[in-house]
C-alpha positions as CSV (number, residue, x, y, z in Angstrom):
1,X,-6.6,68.7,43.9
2,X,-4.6,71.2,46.2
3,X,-4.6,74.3,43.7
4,X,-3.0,76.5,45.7
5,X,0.0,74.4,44.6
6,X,-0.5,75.2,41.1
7,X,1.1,78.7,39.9
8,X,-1.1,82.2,39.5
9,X,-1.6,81.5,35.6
10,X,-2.3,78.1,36.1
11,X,-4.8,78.7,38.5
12,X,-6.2,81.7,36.4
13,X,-6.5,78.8,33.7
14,X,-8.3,76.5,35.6
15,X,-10.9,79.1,36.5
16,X,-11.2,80.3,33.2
17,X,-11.6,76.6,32.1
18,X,-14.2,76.0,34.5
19,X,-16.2,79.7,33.5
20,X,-16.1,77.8,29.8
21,X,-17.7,75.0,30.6
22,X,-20.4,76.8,32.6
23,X,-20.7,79.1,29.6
24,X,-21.4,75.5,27.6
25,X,-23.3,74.3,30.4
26,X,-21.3,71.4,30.5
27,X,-20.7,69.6,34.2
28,X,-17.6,68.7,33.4
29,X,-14.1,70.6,32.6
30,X,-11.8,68.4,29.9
31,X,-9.1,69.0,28.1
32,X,-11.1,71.1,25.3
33,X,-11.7,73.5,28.4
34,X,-8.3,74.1,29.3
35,X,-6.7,74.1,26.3
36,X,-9.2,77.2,25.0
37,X,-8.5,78.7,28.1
38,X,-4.8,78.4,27.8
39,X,-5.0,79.5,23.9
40,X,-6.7,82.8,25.8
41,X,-4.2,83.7,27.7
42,X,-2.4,86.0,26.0
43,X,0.8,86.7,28.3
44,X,1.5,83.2,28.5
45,X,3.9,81.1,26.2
46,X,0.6,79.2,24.7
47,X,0.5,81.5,22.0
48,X,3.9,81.0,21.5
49,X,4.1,77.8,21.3
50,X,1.2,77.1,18.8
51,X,2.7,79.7,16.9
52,X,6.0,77.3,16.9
53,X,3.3,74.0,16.0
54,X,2.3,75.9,13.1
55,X,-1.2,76.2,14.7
56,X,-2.8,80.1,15.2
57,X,-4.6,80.8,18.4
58,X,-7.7,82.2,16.4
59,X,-8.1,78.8,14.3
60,X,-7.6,76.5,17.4
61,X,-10.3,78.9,19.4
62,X,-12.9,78.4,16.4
63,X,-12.3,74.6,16.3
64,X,-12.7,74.2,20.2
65,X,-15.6,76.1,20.7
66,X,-17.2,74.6,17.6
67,X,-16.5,71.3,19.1
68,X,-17.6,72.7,22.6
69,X,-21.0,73.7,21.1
70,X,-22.1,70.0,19.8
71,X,-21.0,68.4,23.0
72,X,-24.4,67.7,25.7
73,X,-25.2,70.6,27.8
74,X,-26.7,69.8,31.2
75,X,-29.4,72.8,32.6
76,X,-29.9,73.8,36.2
77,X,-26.6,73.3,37.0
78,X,-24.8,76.1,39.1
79,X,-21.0,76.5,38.2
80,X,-20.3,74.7,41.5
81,X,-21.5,71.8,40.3
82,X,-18.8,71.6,37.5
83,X,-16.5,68.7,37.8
84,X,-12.6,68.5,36.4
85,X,-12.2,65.7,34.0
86,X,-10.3,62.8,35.5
């Protein structure tokens, strides 16, 4: 993936997505990644937008990272060894 061709937030995203799932010690980054790392950005139109869906950032947060926490965590791994989710 050429992410220099993705804009500044979206990049910040990404990064923040993959800090996530080291946090979780998952090897992977999925969708549940990004989307609480989108849901965190709070000058974006995320926020906005969920607040349109009828969904509040603070309930979507609590429901990814409880989800997040029951998923298998791998040890050992260094945050370089974090794939994205095809």
């Amino acid at each position: 993936m050429q992410l220099d061709k993705l804009t500044v937030k979206a990049q910040a995203a990404l990064q923040e997505a993959q800090q996530i799932a080291h946090r979780y010690s998952h090897q992977e980054i999925d969708g549940e990644h990004l989307l609480l790392a989108l849901a965190q950005q709070s000058d974006s139109l995320i926020p906005e937008l969920l607040q349109k869906l009828g969904v509040t950032a603070p309930k979507l947060k609590a429901d990814l990272e409880k989800d997040l926490q029951r998923r298998h965590q791998v040890r050992g791994a260094s945050s370089a060894d974090v794939f994205l989710s095809p």
